[in-house]
C-alpha positions as a LaTeX table, in Angstrom:
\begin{tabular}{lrrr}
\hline
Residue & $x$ (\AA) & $y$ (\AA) & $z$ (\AA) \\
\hline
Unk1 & $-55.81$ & $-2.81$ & 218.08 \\
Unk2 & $-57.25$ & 0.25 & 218.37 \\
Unk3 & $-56.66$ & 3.08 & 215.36 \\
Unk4 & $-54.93$ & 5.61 & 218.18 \\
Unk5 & $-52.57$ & 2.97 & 219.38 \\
Unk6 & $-51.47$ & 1.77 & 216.07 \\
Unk7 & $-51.10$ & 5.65 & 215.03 \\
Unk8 & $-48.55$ & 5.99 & 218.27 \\
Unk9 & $-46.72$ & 3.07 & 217.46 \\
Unk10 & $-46.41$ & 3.96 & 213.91 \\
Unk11 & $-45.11$ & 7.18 & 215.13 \\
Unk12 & $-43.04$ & 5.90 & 217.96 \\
Unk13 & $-41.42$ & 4.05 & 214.98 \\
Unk14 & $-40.63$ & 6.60 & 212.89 \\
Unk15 & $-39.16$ & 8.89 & 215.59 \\
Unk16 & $-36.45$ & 6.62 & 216.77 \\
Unk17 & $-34.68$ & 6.87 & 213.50 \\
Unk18 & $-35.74$ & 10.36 & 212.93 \\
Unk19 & $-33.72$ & 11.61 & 215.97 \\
Unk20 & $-30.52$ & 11.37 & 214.79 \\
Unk21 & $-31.66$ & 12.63 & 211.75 \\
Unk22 & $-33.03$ & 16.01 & 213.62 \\
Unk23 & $-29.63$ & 16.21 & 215.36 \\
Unk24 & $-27.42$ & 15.99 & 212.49 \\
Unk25 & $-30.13$ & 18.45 & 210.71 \\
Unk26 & $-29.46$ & 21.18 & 213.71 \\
Unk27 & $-26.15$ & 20.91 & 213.75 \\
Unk28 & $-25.99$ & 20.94 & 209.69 \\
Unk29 & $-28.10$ & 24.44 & 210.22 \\
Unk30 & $-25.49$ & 26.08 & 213.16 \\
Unk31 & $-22.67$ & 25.15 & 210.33 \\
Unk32 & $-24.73$ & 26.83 & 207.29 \\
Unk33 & $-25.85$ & 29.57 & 209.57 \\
Unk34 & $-22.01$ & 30.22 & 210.80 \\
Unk35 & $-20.58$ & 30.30 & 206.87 \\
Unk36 & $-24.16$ & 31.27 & 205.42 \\
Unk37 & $-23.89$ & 31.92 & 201.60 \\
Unk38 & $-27.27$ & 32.24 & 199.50 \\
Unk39 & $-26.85$ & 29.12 & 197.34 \\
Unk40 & $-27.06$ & 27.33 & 200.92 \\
Unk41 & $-30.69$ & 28.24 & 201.04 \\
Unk42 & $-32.31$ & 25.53 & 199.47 \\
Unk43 & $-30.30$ & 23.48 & 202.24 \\
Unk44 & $-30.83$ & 25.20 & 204.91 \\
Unk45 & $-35.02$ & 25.03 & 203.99 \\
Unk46 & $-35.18$ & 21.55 & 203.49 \\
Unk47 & $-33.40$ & 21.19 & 206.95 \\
Unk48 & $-35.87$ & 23.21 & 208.31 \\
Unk49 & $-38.75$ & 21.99 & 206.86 \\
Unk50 & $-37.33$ & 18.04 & 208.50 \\
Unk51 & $-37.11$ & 19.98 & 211.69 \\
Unk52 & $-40.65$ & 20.68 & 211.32 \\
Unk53 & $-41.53$ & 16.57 & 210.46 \\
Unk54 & $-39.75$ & 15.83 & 213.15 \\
Unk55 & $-41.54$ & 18.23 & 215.25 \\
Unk56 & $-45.00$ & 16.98 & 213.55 \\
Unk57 & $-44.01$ & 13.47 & 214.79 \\
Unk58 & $-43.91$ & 14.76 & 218.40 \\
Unk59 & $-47.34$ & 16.38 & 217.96 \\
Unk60 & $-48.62$ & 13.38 & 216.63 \\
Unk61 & $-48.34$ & 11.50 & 219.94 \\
Unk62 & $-51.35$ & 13.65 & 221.86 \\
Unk63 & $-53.92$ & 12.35 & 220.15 \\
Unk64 & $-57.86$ & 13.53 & 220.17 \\
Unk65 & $-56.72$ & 17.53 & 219.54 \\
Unk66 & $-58.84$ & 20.15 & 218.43 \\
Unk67 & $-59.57$ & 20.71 & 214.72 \\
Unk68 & $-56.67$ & 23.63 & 214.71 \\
Unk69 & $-53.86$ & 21.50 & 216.36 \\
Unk70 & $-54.31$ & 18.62 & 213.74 \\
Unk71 & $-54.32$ & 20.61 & 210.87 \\
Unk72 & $-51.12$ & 22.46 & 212.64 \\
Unk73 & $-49.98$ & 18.92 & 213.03 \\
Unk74 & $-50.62$ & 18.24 & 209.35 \\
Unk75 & $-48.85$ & 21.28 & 208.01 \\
Unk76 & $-45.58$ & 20.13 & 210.01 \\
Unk77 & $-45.64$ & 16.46 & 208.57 \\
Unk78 & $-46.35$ & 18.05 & 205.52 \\
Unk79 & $-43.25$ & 19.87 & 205.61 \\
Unk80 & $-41.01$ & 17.38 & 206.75 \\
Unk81 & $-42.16$ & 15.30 & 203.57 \\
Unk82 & $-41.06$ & 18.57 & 201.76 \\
Unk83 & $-37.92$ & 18.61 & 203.19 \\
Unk84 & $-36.43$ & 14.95 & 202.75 \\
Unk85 & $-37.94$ & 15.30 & 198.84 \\
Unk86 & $-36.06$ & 18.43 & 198.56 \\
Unk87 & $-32.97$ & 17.20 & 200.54 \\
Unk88 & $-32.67$ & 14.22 & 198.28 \\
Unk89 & $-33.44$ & 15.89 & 195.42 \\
Unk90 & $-30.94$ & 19.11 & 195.82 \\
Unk91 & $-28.09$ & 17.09 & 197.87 \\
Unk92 & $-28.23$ & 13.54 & 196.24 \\
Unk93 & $-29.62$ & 13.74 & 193.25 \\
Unk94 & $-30.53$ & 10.74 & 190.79 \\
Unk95 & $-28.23$ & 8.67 & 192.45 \\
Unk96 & $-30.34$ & 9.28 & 196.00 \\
Unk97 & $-33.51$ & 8.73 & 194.58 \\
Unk98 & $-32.22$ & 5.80 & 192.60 \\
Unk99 & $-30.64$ & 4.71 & 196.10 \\
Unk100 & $-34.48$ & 5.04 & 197.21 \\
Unk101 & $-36.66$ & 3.18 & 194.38 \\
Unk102 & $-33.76$ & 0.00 & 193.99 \\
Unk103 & $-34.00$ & $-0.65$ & 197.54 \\
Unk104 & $-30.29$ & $-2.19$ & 197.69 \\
Unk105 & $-29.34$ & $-2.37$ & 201.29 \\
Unk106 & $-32.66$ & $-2.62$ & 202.78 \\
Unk107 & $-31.82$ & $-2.38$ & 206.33 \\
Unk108 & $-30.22$ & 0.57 & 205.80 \\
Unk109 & $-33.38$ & 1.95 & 203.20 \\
Unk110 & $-35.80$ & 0.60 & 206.02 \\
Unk111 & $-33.69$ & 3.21 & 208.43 \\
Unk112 & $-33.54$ & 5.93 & 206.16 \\
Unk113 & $-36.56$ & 5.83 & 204.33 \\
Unk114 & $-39.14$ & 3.77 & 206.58 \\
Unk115 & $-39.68$ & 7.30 & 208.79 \\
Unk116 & $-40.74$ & 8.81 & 205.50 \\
Unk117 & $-42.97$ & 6.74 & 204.91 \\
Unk118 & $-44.55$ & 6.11 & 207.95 \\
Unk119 & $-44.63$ & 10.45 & 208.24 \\
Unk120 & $-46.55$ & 9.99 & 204.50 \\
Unk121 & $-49.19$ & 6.89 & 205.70 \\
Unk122 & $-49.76$ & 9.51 & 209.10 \\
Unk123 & $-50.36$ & 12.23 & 206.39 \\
Unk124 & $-52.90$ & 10.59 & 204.23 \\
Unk125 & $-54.52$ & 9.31 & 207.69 \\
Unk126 & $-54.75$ & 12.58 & 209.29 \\
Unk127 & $-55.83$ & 14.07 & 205.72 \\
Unk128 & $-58.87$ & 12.25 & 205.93 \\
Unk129 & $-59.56$ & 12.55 & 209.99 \\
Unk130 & $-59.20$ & 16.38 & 209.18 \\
Unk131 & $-61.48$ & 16.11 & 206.41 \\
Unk132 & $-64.36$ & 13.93 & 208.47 \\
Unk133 & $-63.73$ & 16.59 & 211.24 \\
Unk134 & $-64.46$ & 19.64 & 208.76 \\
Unk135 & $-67.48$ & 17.76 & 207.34 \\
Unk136 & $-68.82$ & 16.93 & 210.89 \\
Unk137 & $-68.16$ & 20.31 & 212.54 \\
Unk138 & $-69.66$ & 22.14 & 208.54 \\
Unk139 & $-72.71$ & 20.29 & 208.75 \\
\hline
\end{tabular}
């Protein structure tokens, strides 16, 4: 298989799951945002931030863009990452990240955290095609 179609796939994968977490994420924001108090911040952010994953994972379907739209693309994957480390961390806790690393229920882990780390594999690859594609268009 080709390195574009396993990259859709891969993402295809991780955006089935990832949808209801984007809807429960915008409708988590409309509550905040209707009752907003400042130690909801954090929250709110790292709701955000998925948003912008999520979003990432969309832009990750076109593939063969221009040096600017992947490293756009790489910034919002980046930032969903951001935002399920700082969800667990803020919301869960020890007990989410121990959730995480014990791997108990693993079909539920595989729904929860298998889009995270399909977003981080789709990071590290597009880290690299970003850097070939600065190297090539530098030199």
């Amino acid at each position: 298989m080709k390195r574009e179609t396993i990259n859709i796939l891969l993402t295809i994968i991780a955006i089935i799951p990832s949808t209801f977490f984007m809807f429960i994420s915008v409708y988590g924001i409309i509550n905040i945002l209707s009752r907003f108090d400042i130690k909801d911040s954090l929250l709110l952010s790292s709701m955000l931030f998925g948003i912008f994953g999520y979003v990432g994972l969309l832009m990750n379907l076109k593939q063969n863009k221009e040096i600017k739209n992947e490293l756009l693309n790489f910034v919002f994957l980046s930032l969903g990452i951001i935002g399920f480390v700082m969800f667990n961390s803020f919301e869960g806790g020890t007990k989410a990240w121990k959730w995480i690393f014990t791997i108990e229920e693993p079909d539920e882990w595989l729904i929860f955290v298998g889009p995270i780390l399909i977003t981080i594999l789709i990071t590290i690859m597009k880290g690299k095609r970003l850097t070939t594609m600065y190297k090539n268009n530098k030199g």
